[in-house]
N, C-alpha and C positions, 0 to 999 in steps of 0.2 A: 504494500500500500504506500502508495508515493502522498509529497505532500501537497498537489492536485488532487488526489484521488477524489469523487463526489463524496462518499461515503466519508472520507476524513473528516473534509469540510464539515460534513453532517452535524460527525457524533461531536468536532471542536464547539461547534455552535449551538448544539444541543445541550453538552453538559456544561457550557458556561450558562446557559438559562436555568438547566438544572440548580447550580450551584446559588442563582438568584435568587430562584423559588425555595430552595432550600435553608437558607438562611435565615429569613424570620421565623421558619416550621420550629427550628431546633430548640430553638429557648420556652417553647409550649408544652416540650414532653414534660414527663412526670420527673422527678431526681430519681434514681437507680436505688435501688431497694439495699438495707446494707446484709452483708455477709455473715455478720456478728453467729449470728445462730449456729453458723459451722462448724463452729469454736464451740458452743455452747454444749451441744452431745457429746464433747467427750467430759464432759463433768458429769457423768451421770453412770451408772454401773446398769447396762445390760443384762440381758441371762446370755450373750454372749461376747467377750469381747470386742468381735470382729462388725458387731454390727452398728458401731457409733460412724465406722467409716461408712456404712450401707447409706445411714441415713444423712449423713453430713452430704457423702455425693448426690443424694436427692435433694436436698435442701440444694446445693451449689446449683446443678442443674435448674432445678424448677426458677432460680433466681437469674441464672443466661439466658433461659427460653424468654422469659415475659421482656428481658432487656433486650431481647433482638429480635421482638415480635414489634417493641416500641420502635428502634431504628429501623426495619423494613416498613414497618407504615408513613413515617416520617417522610421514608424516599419516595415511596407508594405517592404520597400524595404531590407531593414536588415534582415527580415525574406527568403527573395525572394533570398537573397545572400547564406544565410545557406543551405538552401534545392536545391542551384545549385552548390554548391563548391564541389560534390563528397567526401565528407567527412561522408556522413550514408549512409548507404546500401539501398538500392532499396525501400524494404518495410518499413525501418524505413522513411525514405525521404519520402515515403506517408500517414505516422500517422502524421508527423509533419504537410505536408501541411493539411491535413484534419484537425487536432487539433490547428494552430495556422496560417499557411498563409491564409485558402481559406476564413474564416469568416473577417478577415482583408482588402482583395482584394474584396469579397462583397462588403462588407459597402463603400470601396472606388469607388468602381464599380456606387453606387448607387450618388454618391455625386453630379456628375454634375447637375444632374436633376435636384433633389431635392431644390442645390443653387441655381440655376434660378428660378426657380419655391417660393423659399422663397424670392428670393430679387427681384423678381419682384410685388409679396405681400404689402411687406415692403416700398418699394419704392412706391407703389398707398396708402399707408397709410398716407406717409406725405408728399407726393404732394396732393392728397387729402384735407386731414386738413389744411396745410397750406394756399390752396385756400380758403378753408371757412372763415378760421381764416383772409381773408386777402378783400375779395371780398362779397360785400352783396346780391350780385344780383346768386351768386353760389350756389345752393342746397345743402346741408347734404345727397345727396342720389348718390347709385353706382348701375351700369347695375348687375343685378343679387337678388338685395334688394327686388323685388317686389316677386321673388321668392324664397328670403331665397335661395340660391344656390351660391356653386363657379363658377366661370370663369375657362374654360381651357384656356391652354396657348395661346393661340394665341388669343383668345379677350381678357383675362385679360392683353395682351400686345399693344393690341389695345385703350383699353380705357387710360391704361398708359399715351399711346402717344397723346391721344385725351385732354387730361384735363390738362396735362403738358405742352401743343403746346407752353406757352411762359414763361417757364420755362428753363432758360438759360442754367441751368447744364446737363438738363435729354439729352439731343441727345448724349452726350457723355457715359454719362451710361449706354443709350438704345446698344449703339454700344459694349460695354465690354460685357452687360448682353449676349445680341445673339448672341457672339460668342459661349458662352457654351452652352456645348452638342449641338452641331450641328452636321449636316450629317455626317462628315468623321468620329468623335468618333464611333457617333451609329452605320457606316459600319465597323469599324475595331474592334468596339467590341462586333459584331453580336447579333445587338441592345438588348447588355445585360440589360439593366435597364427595357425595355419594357417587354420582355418576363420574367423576373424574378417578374413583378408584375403581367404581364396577363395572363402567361404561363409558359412554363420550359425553366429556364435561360439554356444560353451555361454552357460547366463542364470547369471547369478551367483544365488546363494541360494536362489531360487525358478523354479520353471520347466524342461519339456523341452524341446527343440528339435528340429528333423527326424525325429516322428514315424515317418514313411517310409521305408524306411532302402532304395538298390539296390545291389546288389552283384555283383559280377563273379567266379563261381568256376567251379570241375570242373562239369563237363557229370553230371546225376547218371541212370542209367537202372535199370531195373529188369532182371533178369538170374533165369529162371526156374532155380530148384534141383529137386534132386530130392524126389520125393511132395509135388508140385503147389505150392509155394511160391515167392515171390520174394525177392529180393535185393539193396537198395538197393547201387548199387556206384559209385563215381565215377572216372570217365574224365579222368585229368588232359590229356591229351592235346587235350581238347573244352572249350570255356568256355562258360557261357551265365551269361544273366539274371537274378538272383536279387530279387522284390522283398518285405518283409516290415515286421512293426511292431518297432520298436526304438526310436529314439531318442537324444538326448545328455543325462544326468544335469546338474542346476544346478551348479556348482562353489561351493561355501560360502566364505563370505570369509575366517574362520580359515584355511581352510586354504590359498586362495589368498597372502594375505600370509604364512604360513607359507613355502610353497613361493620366492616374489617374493623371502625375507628369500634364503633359502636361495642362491638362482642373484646376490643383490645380493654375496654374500660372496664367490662365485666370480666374477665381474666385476670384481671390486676388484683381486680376486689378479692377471685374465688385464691390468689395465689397470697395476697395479706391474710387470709384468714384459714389456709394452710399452714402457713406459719406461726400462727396463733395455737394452733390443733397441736403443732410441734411441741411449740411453749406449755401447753396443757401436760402432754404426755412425758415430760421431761421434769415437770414439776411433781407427777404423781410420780415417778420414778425416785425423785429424791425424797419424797415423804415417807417413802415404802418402810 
């Protein structure tokens, strides 16, 4: 790539707009969560020694993820400003999003799940242990052990609630954690995280996807009335086939990072009060 190249040109001019748009973003995030608490497990005595590193590394991670779910959205949105300012031309405003918004708006696309789905992990790790650590008559075993397998979400959040029942902090975290990604996300962002894992994600901006659409409903028959007419009627009883044209609408990037800011805010809250859950189980630990 020469320094003619168009493409050079592009991206020179592109991320100096970036850097514009970026600028006043930065000083709006949240301050970065402190560390403290990683330190804080190993002042506590375990049922095994090895396991204050377990949870300290969970602690450390869960406090990287939510700090570079904040600086990917930060870009998210600085990029999202560039390529809406009418300042490049049609086709260049589409290499940029292809080459620098859409993998950005992914990755954040994918975040809500994901933090639920980790800090509700995290969370059966040291409510967990800490029961052991604290209770003798409580097993070292979890629903899923016999068969070497994960929990999906909804039992792994079930037993959450089951082993933690008197565990003071968890109803409050249980209550941050489910807010994320839940229904209204996954309908306004035509439940991009599911079908980007099981199938074809919606196209950011531009673009329909799965045409096609099959569907599985009531059995539907016609049912003659009286003076010679029929009656479309459905049999829920019967299921059949349904195939037809529909589609999945583009998901626009305002509104993606819109949406992204939204479920970053509630992540924040489910990962403050993860650590709270921590502080709980560390405290019943040392009262032991």
């Amino acid at each position: 790539m020469t320094a003619t190249d168009p493409d050079l040109q592009l991206y020179r001019a592109a991320f100096s707009a970036y850097l514009d748009a970026l600028a006043p973003l930065r000083p709006t995030g949240d301050r970065p969560l402190p560390y403290d608490l990683v330190e804080t497990v190993t002042t506590v005595r375990w049922h095994m020694p090895i396991l204050d590193a377990l949870i300290a590394g969970d602690i450390r991670e869960s406090l990287n993820d939510i700090h570079q779910w904040q600086s990917q959205l930060i870009s998210l949105q600085a990029w999202v400003a560039v390529v809406s300012s009418g300042q490049f031309e049609d086709d260049d405003a589409w290499t940029l999003r292809r080459d620098w918004v859409e993998p950005l708006a992914t990755w954040c696309l994918l975040q809500p799940a994901a933090t639920r789905d980790r800090l509700g992990n995290l969370a059966t790790n040291v409510v967990h242990h800490g029961r052991v650590s604290t209770d003798s008559t409580y097993p070292d075993r979890l629903e899923g052990d016999d068969t070497n397998r994960f929990l999906n979400r909804p039992a792994r959040e079930r037993q959450l609630r089951r082993i933690g029942e008197n565990v003071k902090a968890l109803p409050a975290f249980l209550d941050r954690l489910l807010a994320l990604d839940g229904k209204t996300f996954k309908r306004e962002t035509f439940n991009f995280r599911n079908r980007a894992s099981h199938s074809i994600a919606p196209r950011l901006e531009q673009g329909f996807t799965q045409m096609v659409t099959r569907i599985v409903g009531p059995f539907e028959t016609l049912v003659p009335q009286s003076g010679g007419t029929f009656e479309l009627v459905l049999d829920p009883k019967r299921l059949a086939v349904y195939y037809g044209f529909g589609g999945t609408p583009p998901l626009a990037l305002d509104v993606a990072a819109t949406l992204v800011a939204d479920e970053y805010k509630k992540a924040r809250a489910a990962v403050d009060a993860y650590l709270d859950l921590v502080r709980d189980i560390i405290d019943g630990i040392a009262k032991r």
